[in-house]
C-alpha positions as a printed NumPy array, in Angstrom:
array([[  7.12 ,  40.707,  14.513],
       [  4.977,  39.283,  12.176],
       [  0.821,  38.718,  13.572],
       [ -0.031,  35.789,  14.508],
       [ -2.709,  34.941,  11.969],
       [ -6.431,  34.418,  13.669],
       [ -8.019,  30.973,  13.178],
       [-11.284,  30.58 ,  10.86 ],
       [-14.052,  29.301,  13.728],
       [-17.26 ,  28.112,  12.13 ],
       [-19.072,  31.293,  12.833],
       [-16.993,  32.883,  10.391],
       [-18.359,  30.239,   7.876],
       [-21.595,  30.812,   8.86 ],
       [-21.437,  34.694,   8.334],
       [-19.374,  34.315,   5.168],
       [-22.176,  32.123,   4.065],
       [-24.637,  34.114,   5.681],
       [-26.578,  31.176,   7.401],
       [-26.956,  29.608,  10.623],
       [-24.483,  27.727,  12.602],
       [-26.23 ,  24.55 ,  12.967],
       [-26.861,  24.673,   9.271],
       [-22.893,  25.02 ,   8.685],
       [-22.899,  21.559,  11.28 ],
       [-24.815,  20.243,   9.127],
       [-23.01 ,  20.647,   5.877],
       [-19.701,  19.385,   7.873],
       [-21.59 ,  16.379,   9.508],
       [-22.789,  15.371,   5.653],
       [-26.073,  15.114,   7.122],
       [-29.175,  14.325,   4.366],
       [-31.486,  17.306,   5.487],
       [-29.581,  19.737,   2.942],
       [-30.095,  21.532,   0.299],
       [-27.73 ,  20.933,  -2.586],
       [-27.431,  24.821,  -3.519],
       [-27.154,  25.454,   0.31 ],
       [-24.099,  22.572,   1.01 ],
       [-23.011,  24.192,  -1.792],
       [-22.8  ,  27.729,  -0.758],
       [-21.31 ,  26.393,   2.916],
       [-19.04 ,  24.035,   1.325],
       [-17.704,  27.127,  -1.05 ],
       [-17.361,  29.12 ,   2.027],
       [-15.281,  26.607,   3.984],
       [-12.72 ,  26.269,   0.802],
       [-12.656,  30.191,   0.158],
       [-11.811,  30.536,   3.925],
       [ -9.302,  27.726,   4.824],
       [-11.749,  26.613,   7.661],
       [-10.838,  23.213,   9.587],
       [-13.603,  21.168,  11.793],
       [-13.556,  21.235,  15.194],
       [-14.674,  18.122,  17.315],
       [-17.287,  21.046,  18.955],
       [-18.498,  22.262,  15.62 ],
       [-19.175,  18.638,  14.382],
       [-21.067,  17.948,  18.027],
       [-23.196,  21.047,  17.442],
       [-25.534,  19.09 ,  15.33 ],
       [-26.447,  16.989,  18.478],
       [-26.513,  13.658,  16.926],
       [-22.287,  12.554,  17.465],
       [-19.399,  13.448,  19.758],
       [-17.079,  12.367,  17.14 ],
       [-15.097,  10.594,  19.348],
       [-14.149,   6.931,  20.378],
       [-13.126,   5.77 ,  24.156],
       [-10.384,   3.449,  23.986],
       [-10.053,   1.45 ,  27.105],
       [ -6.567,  -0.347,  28.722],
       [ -5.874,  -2.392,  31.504],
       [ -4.55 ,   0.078,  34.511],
       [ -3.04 ,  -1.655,  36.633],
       [ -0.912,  -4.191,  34.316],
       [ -0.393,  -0.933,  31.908],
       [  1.068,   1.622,  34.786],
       [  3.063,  -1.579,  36.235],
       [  4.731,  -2.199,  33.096],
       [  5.457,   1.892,  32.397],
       [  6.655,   2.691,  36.236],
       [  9.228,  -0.708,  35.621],
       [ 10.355,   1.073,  31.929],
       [  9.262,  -2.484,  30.781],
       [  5.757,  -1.467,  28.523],
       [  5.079,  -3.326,  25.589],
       [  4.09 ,  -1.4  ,  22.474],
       [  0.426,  -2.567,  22.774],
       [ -0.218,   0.931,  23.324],
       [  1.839,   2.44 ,  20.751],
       [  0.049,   0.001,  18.167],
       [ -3.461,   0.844,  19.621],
       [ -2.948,   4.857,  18.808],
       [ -1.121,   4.089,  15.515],
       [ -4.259,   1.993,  14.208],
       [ -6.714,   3.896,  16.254],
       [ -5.77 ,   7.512,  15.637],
       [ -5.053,   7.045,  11.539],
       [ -8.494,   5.311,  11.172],
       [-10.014,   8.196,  13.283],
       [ -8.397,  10.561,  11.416],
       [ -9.82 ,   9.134,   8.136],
       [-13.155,  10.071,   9.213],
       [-13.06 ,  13.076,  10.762],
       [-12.816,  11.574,  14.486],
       [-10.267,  11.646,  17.631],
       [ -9.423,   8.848,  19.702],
       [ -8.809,   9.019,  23.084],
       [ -7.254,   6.379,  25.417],
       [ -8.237,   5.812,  29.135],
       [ -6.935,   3.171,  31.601],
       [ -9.431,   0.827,  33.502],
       [ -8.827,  -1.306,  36.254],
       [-11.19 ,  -4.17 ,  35.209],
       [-11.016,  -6.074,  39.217],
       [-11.773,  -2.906,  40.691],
       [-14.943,  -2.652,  42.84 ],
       [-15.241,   0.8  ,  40.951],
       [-15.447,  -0.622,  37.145],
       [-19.342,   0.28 ,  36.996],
       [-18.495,   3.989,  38.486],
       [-15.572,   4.791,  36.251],
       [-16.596,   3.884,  33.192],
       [-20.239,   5.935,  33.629],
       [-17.914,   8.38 ,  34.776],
       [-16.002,   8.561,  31.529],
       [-18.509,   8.033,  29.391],
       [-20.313,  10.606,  30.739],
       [-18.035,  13.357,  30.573],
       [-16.812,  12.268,  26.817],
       [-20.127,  11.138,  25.487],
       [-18.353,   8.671,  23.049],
       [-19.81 ,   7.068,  20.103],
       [-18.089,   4.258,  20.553],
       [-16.038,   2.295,  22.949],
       [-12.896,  -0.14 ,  22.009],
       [-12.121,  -2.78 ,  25.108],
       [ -9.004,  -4.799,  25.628],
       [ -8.086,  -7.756,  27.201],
       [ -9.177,  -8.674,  29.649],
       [-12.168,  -5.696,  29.569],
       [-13.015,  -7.626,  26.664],
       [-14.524, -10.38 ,  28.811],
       [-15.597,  -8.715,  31.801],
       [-19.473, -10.021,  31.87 ],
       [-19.759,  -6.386,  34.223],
       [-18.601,  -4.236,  31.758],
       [-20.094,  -5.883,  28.93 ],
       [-23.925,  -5.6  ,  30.388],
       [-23.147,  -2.23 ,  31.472],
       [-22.013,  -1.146,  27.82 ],
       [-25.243,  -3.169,  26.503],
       [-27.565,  -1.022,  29.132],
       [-26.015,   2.159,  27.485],
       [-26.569,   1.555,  23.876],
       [-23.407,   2.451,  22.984],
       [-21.858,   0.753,  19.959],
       [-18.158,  -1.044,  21.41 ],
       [-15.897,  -3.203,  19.664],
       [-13.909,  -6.39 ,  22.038],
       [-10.776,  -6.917,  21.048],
       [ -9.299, -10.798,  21.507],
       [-12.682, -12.082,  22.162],
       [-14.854, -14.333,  20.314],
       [-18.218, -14.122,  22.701],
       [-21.811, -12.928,  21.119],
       [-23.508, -11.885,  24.252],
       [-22.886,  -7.856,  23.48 ],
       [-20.702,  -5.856,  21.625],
       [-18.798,  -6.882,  18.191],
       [-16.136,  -9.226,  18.693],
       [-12.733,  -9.237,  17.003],
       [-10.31 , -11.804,  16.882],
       [ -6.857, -11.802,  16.564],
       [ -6.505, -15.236,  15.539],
       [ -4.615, -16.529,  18.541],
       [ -5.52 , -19.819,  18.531],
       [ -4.479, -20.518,  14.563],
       [ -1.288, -18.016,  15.613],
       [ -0.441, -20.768,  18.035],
       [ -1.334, -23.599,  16.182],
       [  0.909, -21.93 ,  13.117],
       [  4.029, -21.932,  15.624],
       [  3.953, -25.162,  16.794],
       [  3.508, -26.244,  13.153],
       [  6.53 , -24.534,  12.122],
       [  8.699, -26.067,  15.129],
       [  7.141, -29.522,  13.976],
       [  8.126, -28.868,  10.441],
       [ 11.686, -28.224,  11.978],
       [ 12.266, -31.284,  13.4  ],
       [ 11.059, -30.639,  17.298],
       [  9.11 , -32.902,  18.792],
       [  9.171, -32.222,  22.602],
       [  7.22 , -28.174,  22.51 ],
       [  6.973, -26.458,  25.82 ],
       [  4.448, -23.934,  26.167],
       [  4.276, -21.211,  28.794],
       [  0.583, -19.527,  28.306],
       [ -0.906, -16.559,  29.909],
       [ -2.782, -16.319,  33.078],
       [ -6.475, -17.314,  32.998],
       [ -8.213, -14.101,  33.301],
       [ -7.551, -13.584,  29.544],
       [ -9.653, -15.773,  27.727],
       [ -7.102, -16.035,  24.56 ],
       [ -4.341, -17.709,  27.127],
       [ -6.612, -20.562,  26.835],
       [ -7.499, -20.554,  23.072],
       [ -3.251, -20.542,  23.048],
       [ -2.894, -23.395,  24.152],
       [ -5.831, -25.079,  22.11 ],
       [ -3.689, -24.112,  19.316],
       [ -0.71 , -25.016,  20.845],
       [ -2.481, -28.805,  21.748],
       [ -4.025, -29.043,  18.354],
       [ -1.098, -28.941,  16.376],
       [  0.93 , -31.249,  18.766],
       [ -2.255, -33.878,  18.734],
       [ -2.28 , -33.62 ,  14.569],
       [  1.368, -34.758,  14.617],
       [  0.692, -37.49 ,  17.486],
       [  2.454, -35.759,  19.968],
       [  2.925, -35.311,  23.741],
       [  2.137, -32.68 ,  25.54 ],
       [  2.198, -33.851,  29.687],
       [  4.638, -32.303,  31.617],
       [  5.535, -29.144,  28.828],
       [  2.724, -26.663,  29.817],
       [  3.345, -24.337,  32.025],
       [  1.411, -21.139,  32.942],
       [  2.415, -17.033,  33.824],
       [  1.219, -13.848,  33.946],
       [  2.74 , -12.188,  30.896],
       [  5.555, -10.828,  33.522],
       [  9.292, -11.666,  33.166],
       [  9.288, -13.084,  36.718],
       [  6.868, -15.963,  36.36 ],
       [  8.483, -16.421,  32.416],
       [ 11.531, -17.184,  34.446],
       [ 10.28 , -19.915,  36.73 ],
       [  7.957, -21.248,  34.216],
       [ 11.422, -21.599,  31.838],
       [ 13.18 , -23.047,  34.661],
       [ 10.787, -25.77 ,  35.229],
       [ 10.09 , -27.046,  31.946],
       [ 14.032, -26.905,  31.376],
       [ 14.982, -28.586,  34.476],
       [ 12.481, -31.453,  33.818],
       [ 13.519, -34.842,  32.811],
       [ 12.064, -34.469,  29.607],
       [ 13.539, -31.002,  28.873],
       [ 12.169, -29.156,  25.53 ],
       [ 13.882, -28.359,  22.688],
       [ 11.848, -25.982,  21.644],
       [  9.395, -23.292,  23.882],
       [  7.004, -20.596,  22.81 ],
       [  5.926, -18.162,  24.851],
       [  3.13 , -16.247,  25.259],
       [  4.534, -12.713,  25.12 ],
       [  8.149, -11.387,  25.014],
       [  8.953, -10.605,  28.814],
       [  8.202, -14.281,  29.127],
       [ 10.31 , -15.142,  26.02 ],
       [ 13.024, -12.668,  27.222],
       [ 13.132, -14.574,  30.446],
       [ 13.84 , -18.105,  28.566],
       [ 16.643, -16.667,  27.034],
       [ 18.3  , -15.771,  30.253],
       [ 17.386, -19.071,  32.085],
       [ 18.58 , -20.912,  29.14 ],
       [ 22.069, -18.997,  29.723],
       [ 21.68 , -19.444,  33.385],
       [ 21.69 , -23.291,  33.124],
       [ 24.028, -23.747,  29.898],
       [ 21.729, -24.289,  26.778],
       [ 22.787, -22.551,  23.728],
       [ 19.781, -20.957,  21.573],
       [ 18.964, -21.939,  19.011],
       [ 21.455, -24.51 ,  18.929],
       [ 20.336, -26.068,  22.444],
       [ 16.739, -24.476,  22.443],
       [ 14.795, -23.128,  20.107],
       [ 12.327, -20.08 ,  21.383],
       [  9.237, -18.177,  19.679],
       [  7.279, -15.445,  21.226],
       [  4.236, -13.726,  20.777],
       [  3.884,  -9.711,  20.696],
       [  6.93 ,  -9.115,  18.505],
       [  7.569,  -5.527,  20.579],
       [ 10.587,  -3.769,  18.874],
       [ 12.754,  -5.688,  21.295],
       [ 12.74 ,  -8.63 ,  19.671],
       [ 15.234,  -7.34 ,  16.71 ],
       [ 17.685,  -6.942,  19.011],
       [ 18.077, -10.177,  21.5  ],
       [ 21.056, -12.537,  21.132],
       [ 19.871, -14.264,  18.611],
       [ 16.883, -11.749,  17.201],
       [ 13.468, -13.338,  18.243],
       [ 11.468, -15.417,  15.85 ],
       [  7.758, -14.371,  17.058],
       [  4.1  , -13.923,  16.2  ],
       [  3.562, -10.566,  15.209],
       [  0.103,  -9.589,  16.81 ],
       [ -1.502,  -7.142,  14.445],
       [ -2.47 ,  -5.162,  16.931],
       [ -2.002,  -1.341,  15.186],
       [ -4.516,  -3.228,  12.151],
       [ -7.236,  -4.362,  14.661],
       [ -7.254,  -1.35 ,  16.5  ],
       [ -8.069,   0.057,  12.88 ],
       [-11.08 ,  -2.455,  12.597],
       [-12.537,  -1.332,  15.635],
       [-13.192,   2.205,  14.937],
       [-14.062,   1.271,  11.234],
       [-16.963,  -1.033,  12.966],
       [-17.721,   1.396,  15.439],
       [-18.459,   4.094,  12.857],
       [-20.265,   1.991,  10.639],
       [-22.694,   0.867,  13.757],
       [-23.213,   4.635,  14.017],
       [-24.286,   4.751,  11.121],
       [-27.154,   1.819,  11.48 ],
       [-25.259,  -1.066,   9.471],
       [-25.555,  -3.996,  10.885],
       [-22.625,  -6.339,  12.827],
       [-20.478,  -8.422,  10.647],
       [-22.783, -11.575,  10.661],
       [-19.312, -13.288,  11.507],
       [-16.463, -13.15 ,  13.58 ],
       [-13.972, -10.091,  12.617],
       [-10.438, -11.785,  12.652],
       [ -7.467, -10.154,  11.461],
       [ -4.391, -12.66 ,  10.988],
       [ -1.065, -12.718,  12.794],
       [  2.076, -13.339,  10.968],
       [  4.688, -15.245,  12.252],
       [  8.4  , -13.467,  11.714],
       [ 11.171, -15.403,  11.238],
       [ 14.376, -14.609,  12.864],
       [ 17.59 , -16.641,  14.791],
       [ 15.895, -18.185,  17.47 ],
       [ 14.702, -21.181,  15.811],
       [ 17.16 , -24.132,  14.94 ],
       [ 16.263, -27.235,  12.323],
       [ 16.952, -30.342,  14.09 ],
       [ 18.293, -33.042,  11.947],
       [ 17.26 , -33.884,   8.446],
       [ 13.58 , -32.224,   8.878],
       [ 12.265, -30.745,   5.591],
       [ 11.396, -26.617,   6.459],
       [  7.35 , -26.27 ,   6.228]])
């Protein structure tokens, strides 16, 4: 049986090179306090032996953990995993996260945070104690938790909120929901609808409500109604059902709906089944998320596709540059959606396609 070959650790570095170990952190961290002909003599070391950072032998210079805190809703993400119903939000935030980290030497790791909890303030010193993170990434609807966001401020650590667009702490990235919205409705206008339902998120997320300012903008630019085709949810395909069912057993029933994230969207497909309607021929239907699911409804989902995997990505690259002492973006980070056009989405009569 062949041996397993040993690993290269950075003290063989050190005695290959024949200096210290902090000096050998230092040549790995980059750090300006060294020599050229010593970085040199480290760096030749490293190549002639094969060696591979550690996260421990980049912390040994004392002045970065090398790692980022990622932080998820816990109670809405464990609900949707025990159900087998979870979004890819999570898949996205790794993919982004993780390849950016990986760019620059980092590791990512993601913890779940129940943002009502009397606990919040407890947990989070907890984690960030034991990780010592040099940055921390929030989510909605950590994002806009005034209690997180003051404790994160009292810590000085650099942390990026994702889907929010407030200056009071932290650096703020949008992901464009309200033009995402307003582009949707546009794009139903330009086909011909004139009667838009809108089922938004619940109002502990602060981009439900930019939604449907997009949603409302676009309908007032084209001078038209929106009383009686707003209705609200909780991102769950429960309330997607009986927000669907009211708006399509109302007098002035839609012909088009979007919705603010596939379970709700999935549920408007089945309620428009349940009471006859044909989509797209009867009802037209766009989403937001656009989760792998959507390829495969009956008809395929037209839908916003959140780039979430691309602002997870912006986050660490903002995080690391605050560790470095640049300053915040002196405006808002947003990173566009894109809207993906499937079978869901009819033309009603003669209407010219925006």
């Amino acid at each position: 049986m062949a041996r397993r070959r040993q690993a290269v650790t950075i003290k063989h570095v050190a005695a290959d090179a024949g200096v210290s170990l902090q000096t050998v952190s230092r040549v790995i961290n980059n750090e300006p306090n060294v020599r050229p002909e010593m970085k040199q003599r480290v760096q030749g070391s490293i190549d002639r032996l094969g060696y591979v950072p550690s996260i421990a032998a980049q912390r040994m210079s004392g002045s970065r953990s090398y790692l980022i805190l990622a932080l998820n809703d816990r109670e809405r993400t464990i609900e949707n995993w025990r159900a087998r119903e979870g979004a890819d939000w999570v898949d996205q935030m790794l993919l982004g996260g993780m390849l950016k980290c990986a760019e620059h030497g980092y590791r990512m790791i993601f913890e779940l945070l129940d943002t009502r909890s009397d606990h919040v303030e407890r947990e989070l010193l907890g984690a960030i104690a034991a990780l010592q993170p040099d940055g921390i990434i929030l989510t909605p609807p950590h994002s806009d938790n005034a209690q997180i966001v003051q404790l994160l401020d009292a810590q000085n650590i650099p942390f990026v909120r994702i889907g929010s667009m407030q200056t009071d702490g932290g650096i703020p990235i949008s992901m464009d929901d309200e033009g995402s919205a307003r582009s949707a409705t546009r794009y139903l206008i330009g086909r011909g609808h004139r009667q838009i339902g809108f089922i938004a998120g619940p109002s502990e997320y602060e981009l439900s409500a930019w939604r449907i300012d997009g949603w409302e903008g676009a309908m007032a630019e084209a001078r038209l109604p929106t009383t009686g085709l707003l209705e609200v949810g909780d991102f769950s395909y429960p309330s997607g059902e009986r927000a669907a069912r009211r708006l399509l057993e109302s007098s002035q029933r839609p012909t088009a709906i979007i919705a603010s994230n596939d379970q709700m969207a999935l549920a408007i497909l089945a309620v428009a089944r349940a009471v006859g309607l044909r989509v797209p021929e009867d009802l037209s239907v766009i989403s937001f998320d656009n989760t792998p699911l959507m390829n495969f409804t009956q008809p395929p989902m037209t839908a916003i596709d959140q780039p979430i995997a691309a602002t997870a990505s912006k986050a660490v690259e903002l995080i690391i540059a605050a560790q470095k002492g640049e300053a915040h973006p002196a405006v808002l980070t947003t990173i566009s959606a894109q809207l993906i056009e499937r079978g869901s989405v009819a033309t009603l009569g003669q209407a010219a396609v925006a």
